[in-house]
MIVOVO-180911 format. One line per field, with one value per residue (C-alpha): x, y, z; residue number from 1. Coordinates in pm, whole numbers, padded with zeros to 5 digits. Each point is the difference from the previous one (the first is absolute). Example, Ala and Ser with C-alpha at 12.3 -4.5 7.8 and 13.67 -1.06 7.14 Angstrom:
<nodes>
px	(01230	00137)
py	(-00450	00344)
pz	(00780	-00066)
num	(1	2)
</nodes>
This chain:
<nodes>
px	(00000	00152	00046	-00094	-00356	-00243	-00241	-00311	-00149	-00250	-00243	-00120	-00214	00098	-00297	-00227	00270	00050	-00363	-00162	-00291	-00282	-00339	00092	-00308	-00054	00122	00171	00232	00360	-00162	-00247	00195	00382	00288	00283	00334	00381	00086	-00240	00251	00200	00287	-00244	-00216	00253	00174	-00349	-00037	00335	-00080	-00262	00346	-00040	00331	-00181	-00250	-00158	-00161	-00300	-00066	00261	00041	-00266	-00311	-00308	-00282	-00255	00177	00075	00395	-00015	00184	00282	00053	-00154	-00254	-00350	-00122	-00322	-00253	-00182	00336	00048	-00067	-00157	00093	00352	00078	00212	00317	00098	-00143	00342	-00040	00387	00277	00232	-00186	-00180	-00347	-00106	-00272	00271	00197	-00014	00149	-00122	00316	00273	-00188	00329	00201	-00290	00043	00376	-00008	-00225	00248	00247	-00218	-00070	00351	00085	-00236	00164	-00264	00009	-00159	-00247	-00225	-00207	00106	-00273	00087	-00302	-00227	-00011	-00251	-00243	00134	00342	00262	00332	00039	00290	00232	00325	00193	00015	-00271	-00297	-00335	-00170	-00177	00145	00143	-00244	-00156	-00368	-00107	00169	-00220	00393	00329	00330	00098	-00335	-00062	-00355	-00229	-00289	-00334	00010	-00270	-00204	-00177	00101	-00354	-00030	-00327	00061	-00136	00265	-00180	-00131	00113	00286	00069	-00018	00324	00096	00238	00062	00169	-00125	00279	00018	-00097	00212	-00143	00066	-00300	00094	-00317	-00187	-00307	00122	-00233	-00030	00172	00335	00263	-00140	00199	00301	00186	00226	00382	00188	00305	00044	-00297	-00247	-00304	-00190	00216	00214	00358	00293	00171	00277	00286	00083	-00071	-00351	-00059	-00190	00269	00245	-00286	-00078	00331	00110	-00312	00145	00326	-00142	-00185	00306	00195	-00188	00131	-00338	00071	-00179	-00334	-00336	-00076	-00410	-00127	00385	-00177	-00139	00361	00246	00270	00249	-00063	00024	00336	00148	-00115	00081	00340	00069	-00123	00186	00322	-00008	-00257	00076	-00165	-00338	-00231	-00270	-00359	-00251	-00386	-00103	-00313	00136	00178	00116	00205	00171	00334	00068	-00076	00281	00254	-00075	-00126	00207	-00272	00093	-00302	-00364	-00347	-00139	-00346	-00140	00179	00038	-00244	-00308	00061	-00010	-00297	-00208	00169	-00111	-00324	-00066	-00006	00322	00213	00288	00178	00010	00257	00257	-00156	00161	00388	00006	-00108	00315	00189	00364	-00133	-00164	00277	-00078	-00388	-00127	-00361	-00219	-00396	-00124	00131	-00187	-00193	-00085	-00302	00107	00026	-00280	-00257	-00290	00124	00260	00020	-00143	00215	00341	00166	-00128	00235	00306	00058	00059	00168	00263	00029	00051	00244	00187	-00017	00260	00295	-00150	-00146	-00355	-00180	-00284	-00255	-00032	-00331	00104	00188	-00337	-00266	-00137	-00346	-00052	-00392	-00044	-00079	00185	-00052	00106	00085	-00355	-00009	00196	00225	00311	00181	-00104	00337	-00251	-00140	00115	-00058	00162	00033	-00158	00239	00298	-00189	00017	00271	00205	-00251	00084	00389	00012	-00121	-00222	-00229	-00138	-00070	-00234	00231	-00137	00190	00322	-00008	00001	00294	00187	-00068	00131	00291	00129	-00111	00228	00288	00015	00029	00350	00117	-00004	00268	-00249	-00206	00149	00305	-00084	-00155	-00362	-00198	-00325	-00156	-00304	-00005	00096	-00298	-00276	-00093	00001	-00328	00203	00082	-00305	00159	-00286	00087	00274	00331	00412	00338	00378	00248	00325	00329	00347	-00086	-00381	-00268	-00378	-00287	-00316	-00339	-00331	-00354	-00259	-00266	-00230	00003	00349	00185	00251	00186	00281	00193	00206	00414	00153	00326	00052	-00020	00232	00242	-00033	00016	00280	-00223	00104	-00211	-00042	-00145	-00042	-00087	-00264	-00132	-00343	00110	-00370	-00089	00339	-00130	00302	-00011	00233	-00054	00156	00062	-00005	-00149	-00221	-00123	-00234	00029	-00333	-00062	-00329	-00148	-00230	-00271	00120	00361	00339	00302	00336	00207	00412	00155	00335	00212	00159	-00180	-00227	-00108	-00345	00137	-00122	00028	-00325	-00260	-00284	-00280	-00381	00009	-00309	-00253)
py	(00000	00296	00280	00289	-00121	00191	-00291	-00120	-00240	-00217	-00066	-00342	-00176	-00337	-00123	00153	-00006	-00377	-00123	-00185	-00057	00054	00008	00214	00070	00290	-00024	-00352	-00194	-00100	-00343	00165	00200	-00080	00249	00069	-00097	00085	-00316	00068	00329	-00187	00133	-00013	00242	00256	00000	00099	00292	00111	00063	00242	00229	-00116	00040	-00043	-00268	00160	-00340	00076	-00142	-00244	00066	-00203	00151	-00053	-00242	-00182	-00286	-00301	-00065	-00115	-00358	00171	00169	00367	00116	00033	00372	00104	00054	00270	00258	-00125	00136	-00258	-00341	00022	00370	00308	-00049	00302	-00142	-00151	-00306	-00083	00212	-00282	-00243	-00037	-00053	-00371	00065	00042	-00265	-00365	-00188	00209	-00116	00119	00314	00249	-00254	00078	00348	-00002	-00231	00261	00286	-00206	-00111	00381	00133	-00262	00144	00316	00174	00153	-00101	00244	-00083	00179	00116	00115	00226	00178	-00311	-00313	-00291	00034	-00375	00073	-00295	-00138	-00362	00027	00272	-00009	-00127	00331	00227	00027	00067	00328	00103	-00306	00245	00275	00221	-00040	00271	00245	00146	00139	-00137	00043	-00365	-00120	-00153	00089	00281	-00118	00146	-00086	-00156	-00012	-00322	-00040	00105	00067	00054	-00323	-00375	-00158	-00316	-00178	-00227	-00215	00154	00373	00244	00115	00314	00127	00225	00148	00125	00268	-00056	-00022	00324	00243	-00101	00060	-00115	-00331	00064	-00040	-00081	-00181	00237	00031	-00261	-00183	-00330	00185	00147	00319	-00027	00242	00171	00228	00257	00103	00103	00102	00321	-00016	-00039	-00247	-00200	-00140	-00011	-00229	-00198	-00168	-00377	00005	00193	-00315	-00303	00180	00032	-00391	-00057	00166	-00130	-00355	00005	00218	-00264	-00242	00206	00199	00351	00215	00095	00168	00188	-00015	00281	00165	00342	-00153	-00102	00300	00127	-00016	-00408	-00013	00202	-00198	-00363	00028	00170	-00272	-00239	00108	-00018	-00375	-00021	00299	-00012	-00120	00267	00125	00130	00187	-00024	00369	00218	00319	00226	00242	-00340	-00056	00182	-00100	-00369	00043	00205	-00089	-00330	-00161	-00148	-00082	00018	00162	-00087	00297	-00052	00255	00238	-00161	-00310	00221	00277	-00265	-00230	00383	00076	-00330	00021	00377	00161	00201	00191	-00211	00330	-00096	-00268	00327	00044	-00369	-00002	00357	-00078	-00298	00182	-00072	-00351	-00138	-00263	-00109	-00080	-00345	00083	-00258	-00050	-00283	-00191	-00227	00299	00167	-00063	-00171	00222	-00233	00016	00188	00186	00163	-00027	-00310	-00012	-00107	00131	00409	00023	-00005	00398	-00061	-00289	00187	00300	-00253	-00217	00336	00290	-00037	-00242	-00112	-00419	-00076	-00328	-00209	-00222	-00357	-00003	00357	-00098	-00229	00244	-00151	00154	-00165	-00100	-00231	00078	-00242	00005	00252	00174	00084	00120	00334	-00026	-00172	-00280	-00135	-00058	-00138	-00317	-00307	00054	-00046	00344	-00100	00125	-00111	-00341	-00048	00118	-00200	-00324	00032	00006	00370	-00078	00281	-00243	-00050	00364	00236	00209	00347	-00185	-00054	00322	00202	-00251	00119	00363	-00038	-00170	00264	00299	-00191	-00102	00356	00210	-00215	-00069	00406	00210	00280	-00133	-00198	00300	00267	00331	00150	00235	00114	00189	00073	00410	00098	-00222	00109	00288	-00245	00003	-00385	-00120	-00088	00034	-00176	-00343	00036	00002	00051	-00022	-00055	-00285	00041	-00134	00074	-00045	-00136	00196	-00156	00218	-00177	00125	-00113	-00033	-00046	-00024	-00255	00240	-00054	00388	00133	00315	00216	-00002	00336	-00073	00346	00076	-00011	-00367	00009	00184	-00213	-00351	00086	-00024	00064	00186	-00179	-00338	-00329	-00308	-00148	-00393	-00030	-00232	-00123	-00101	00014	00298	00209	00342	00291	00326	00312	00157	00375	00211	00188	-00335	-00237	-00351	-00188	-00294	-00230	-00212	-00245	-00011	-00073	-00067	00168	00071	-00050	00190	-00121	00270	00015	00230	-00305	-00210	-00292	-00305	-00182	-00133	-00332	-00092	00168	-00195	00164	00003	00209	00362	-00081	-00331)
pz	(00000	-00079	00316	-00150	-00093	00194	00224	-00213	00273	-00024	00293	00014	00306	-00008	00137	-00253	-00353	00032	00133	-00327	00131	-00219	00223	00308	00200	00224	00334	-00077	00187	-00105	-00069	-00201	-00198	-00011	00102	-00257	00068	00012	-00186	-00278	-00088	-00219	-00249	-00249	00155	00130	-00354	-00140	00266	-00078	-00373	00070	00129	00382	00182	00336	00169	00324	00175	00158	00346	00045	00348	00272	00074	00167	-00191	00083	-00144	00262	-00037	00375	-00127	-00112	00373	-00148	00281	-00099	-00091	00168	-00357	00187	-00052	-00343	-00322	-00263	00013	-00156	00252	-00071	-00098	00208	00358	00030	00251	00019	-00207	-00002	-00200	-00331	-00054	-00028	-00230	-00252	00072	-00148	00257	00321	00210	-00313	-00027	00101	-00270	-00253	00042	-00033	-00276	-00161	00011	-00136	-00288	-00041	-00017	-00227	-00246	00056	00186	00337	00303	00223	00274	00248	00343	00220	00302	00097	00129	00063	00043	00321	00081	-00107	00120	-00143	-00061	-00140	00120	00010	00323	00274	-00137	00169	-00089	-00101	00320	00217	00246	-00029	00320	-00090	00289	-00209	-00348	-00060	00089	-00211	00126	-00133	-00356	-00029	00111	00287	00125	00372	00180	-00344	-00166	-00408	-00071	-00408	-00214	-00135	00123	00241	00046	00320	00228	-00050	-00329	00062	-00027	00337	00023	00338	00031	-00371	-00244	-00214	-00353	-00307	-00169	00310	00182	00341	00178	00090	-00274	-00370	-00229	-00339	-00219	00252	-00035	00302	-00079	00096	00289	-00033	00019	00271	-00105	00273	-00064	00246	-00195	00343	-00001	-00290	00126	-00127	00174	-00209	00273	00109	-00349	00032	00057	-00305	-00228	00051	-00023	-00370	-00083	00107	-00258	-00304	00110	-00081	-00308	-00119	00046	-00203	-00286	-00078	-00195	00129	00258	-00099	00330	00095	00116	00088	00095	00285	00169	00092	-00238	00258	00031	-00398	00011	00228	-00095	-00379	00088	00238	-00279	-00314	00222	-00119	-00307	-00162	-00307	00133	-00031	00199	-00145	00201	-00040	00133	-00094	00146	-00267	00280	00144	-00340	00045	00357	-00092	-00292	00213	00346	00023	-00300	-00187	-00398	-00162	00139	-00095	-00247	00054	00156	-00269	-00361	00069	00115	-00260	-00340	00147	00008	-00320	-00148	00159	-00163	00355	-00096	-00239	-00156	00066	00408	-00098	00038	00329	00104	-00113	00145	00308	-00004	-00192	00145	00143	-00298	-00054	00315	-00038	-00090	-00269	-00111	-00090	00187	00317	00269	00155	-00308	-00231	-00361	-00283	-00179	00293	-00037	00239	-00140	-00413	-00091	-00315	00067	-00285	00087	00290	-00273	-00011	00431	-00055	-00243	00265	00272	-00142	-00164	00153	00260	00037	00296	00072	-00160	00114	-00163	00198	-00135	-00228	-00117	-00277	-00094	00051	00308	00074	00344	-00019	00313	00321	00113	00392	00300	-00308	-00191	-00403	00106	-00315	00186	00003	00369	00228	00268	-00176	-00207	-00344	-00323	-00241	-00321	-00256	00172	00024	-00384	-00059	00267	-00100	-00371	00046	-00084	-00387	-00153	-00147	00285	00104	-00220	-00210	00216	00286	-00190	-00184	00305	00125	-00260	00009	00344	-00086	-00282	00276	00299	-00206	-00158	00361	00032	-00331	-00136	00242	-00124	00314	00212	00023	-00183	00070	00016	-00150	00027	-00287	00112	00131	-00345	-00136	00163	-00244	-00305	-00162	-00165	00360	00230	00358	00145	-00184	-00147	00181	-00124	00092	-00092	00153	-00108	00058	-00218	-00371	00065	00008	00051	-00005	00173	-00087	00172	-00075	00300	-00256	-00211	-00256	-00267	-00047	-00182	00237	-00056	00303	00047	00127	00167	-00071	00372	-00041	-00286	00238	00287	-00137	-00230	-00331	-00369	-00175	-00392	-00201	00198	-00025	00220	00065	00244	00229	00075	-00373	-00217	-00200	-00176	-00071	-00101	00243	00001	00352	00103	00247	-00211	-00223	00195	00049	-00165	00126	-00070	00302	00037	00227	00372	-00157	00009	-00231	00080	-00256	00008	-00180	-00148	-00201	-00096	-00265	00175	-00124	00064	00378	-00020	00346	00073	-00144	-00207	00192	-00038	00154	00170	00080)
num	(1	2	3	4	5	6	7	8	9	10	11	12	13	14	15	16	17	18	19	20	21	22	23	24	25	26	27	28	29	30	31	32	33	34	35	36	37	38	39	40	41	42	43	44	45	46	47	48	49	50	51	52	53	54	55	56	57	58	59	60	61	62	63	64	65	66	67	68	69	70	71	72	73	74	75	76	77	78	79	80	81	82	83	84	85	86	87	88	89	90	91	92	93	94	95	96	97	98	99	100	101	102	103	104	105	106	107	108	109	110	111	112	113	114	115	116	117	118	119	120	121	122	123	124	125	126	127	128	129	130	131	132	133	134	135	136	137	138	139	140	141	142	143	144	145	146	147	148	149	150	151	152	153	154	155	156	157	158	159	160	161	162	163	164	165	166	167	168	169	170	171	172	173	174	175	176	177	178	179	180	181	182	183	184	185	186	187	188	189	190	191	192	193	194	195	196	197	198	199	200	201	202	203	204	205	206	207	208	209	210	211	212	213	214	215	216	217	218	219	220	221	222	223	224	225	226	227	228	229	230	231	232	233	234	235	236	237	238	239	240	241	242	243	244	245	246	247	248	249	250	251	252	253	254	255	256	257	258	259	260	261	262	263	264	265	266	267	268	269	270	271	272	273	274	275	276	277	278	279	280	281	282	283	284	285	286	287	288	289	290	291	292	293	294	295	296	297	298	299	300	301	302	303	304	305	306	307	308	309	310	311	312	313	314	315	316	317	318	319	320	321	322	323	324	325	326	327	328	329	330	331	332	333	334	335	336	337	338	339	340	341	342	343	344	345	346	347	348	349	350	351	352	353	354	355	356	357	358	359	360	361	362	363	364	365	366	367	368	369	370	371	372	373	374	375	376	377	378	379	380	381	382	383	384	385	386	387	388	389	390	391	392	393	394	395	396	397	398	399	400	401	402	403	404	405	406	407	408	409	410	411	412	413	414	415	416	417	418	419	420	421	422	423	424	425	426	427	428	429	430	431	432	433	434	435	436	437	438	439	440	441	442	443	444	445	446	447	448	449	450	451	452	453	454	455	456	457	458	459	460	461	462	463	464	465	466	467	468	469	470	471	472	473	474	475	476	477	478	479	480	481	482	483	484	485	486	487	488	489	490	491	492	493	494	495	496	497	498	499	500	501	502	503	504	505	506	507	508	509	510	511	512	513	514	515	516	517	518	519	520	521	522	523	524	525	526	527	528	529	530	531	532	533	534	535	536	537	538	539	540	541	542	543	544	545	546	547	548	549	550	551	552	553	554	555	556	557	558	559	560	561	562	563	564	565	566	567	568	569	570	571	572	573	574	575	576	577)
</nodes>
């Protein structure tokens, strides 16, 4: 794999991308409905996700966590269902960080083997390796089976008289009964929490209700949220259990951690755990899911993180855009508001908590979300990420359990995801898929392997050429969008259209832009990366650039003083569905 490629990762849920079952029913068991496995990603299958451009694999939910799934035999203590989510549970009530979950596993007792056997099957195909670390909650039942020899449980030595202690792991309401607005059962088989514990979403009372993270218990690091003070010296209890954690899977040879909900834990644990980390495993890298855009910087230059989330910035802005509830023009809005950071943020278009691009929900058509897809994958030389299905068009119609027809891909239940099924049942062969499925495949393919292979974007400059384009009665602002990459001798113009409707524009080029990316004035010769088209263009500051778009499409224009031949390595493929 070559270094300099920025990260295109692919998220993949093993217990959803290698399930081929093919009559789930709602609410089903494991029995009923089968549970992917490890095992099943063979070479086969990771060579096929690496041709789409994938240089990354983020694993979904390998580490243990709470089900309703009896692995009692196998010395795993039962979970109580009451304080679990569907039948399969969250992958992010984390029930013990030092072991996988069995669901995954083939043989139950190998399942840390499986795991490792995995990542070497993965960097063999010359992909990377990412996995989840999850520091704000854990399960309500949390326990290590498994732990290594001296470390102790999370909680084990714990004051529970005290709602705060530094020494303590979790936070506690004194004196207070575990009472949430859900059913706890009766009898024999009801949850009992006594003292209660705060919940994982900041809910620092005995009451949650059905919409807080009630299957989960919040992590101390050293804050006291009663009146807002730190206590970070001496180092928390906490602060060294996490980073013992990361220390493990770290040394298992994974690449690199996707951070849940890293807002929610202090910046000054972050700075201090990944600098103590990369001490050893310097290239791993760290990414940060955050929604707060005022947190960005200090989680880049104060807490270390690689790579953060864009969601609440980039994401947001192109599902409205898509969804004709704003201007293409906001998209200057976003890389201003990272400009200086936006190397540093990670963009994509679907993920586990998102709705899919084909859902009613969002566009229903798969292949309109290409104009955000181009911007995503292009506009920065930051990492971009697909969700397995993506790439197929998956339009996630079942309700499939704890999680109802909401659009999603359910992370609660067992369930197979339909488009993945066929294509994983039919041995990756296009027959066996409608052609809509495999034509979008390979649109995303030529999109992914383009942000690495042209230095234009994955190291090149940007420019936005929108403020001298909004007075251009051939330029529609509102759909249309424009801007330069560039990078030595390459220069790629991308144009946008956000509409059904096919245009021709004229996009204006300042001689500001000329200036600042070192541009020659004169002929060129210009290749459309996206469909092969060649054409001859002549560049100056007071000539626009025309350029004809598709409906929901894009152009990539390569230009070149120096004569360029059809580049066959980009495949010709429609400008639109």
């Amino acid at each position: 794999m070559d270094k300099d490629n920025r990260p295109i990762i692919y998220q993949l849920f093993p217990r959803l991308f290698t399930n081929s079952s093919e009559h789930c029913i709602s609410n089903g068991t494991i029995e009923q409905n089968g549970v992917g496995k490890m095992n099943d990603i063979t070479p086969n299958v990771l060579n096929e996700i690496k041709e789409l451009g994938v240089t990354h694999i983020w694993y979904t939910g390998i580490i243990e966590h709470a089900t309703k799934t009896d692995y009692s035999r196998y010395g795993i203590a039962k979970d109580n269902p009451h304080i679990v989510k569907g039948n399969a549970g969250s992958p992010y009530a984390i029930k013990d960080y030092y072991d996988v979950d069995p669901d995954i596993a083939t043989d139950v007792k190998n399942r840390i083997a499986e795991f490792e056997d995995l990542v070497t099957r993965t960097h063999k195909a010359g992909l990377k390796v990412i996995m989840d670390f999850v520091p704000n909650h854990v399960a309500r039942q949390y326990h290590s089976d498994v732990k290594p020899t001296g470390i102790k449980d999370l909680g084990e030595e714990d004051n529970r008289d005290m709602a705060f202690s530094p020494h303590n792991n979790f936070y506690y309401i004194p004196r207070q009964l575990f009472s949430p607005h859900i059913d706890l059962g009766k009898g024999e088989n009801a949850y009992f929490e006594f003292p209660a514990k705060a919940t994982g979403n900041d809910c620092f009372h005995a009451f949650p209700n059905q919409n807080d993270w009630y299957e989960t218990i919040k992590l101390n690091y050293g804050i006291d949220y009663g009146n807002n003070t730190f206590h970070f010296d001496p180092i928390p209890d906490t602060w060294f259990k996490m980073l013992n954690i990361l220390r493990y899977w770290a040394a298992k040879g994974i690449d690199g951690f996707r951070c849940d909900m890293a807002h929610m834990v202090p910046i000054e644990f972050w700075s201090w755990a990944i600098k103590k980390l990369k001490e050893k495993y310097p290239s791993i890298i760290f990414i940060a899911e955050i929604y707060d855009v005022a947190l960005y910087r200090d989680y880049i230059y104060k807490a270390g993180f690689d790579y953060l989330y864009d969601k609440v910035n980039l994401y947001d802005t192109l599902r409205d855009i898509q969804c004709n509830n704003k201007s293409a023009a906001t998209i200057t809005n976003c890389w201003q508001t990272v400009d200086g950071i936006a190397d540093k943020m990670l963009n994509f278009l679907e993920n586990h908590d998102e709705q899919r691009i084909a859902s009613r929900f969002f566009v229903g058509d798969a292949f309109e979300i290409l104009p955000s897809l181009v911007v995503s994958a292009t506009i920065n030389k930051g990492a971009f990420m697909i969700y397995a299905g993506q790439e197929l068009g998956e339009p996630a119609i079942d309700a499939e359990g704890f999680s109802g027809y909401d659009g999603r891909t359910t992370i609660f239940d067992y369930w197979s995801i339909p488009t993945i099924r066929r294509w994983f049942n039919c041995k990756f062969n296009r027959n066996y898929l409608s052609g809509t499925n495999m034509n979008l495949r390979e649109v995303y393919a030529q999109i992914l392997k383009i942000a690495n292979s042209e230095a234009a974007f994955s190291k090149g400059d940007f420019f936005d050429l929108m403020y001298v384009n909004y007075d251009n009665i051939n330029f529609n602002p509102h759909t249309n969008y424009a801007y330069i990459r560039h990078y030595e001798n390459d220069i790629i113009i991308v144009a946008l259209n956000f509409s059904s409707k096919s245009c021709n524009i004229e996009i204006n080029i300042p001689e500001h832009a000329f200036n600042v990316l070192d541009i020659k004035s004169g002929k060129y010769k210009g290749v459309d990366l996206l469909n092969g088209d060649i054409n001859n263009y002549e560049l100056d500051p007071k000539l626009p650039f025309k350029v004809e778009i598709n409906g929901y499409a894009a152009a990539l224009w390569k230009l070149n003083r120096i004569s360029i031949k059809k580049d066959t390595q980009y495949k010709r493929s429609p400008n639109k569905k």
